[in-house]
N, C-alpha and C positions, 0 to 999 in steps of 0.2 A: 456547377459547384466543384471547387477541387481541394484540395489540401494542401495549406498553404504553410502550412509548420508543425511539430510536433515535439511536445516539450515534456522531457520527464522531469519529477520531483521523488526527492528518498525523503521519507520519516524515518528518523531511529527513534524510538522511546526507551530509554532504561530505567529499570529500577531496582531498589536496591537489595533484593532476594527474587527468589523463583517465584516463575508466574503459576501460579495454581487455579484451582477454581473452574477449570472448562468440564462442560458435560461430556462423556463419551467421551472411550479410550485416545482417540488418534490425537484430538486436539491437547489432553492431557500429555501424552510421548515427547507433541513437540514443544512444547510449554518446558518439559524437562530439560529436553536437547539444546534448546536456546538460552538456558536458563535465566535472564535477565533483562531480556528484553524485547525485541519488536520490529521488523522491518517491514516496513510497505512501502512499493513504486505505484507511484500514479502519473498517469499519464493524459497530457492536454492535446486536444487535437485543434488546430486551427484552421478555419475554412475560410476563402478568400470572398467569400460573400457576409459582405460588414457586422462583424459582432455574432455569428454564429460560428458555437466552439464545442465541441461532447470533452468527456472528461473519462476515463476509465482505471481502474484497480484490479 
């Protein structure tokens, strides 16, 4: 089996005041630092054996 492609994806979500609400300090920081929204990459891995793919964040 090898790796036959790898494919990123960006989510933005925005909204329309500051994210609040996270337990613990760290995640509250960056909830402020960002203030309105949200970025996640994820990432598709494609394996050259038919139809097997992992997916990672």
């Amino acid at each position: 089996m090898r790796i036959a492609d790898v494919i990123t994806y960006v989510a933005k979500a925005y909204v329309g005041k500051p994210v609040t609400g996270f337990r613990g300090g760290f995640y509250e920081d960056v909830a402020s630092k960002i203030s309105h929204g949200f970025t996640a990459v994820y990432v598709k891995v494609v394996t050259d054996e038919g139809g097997l793919v992992g997916w990672g964040g």
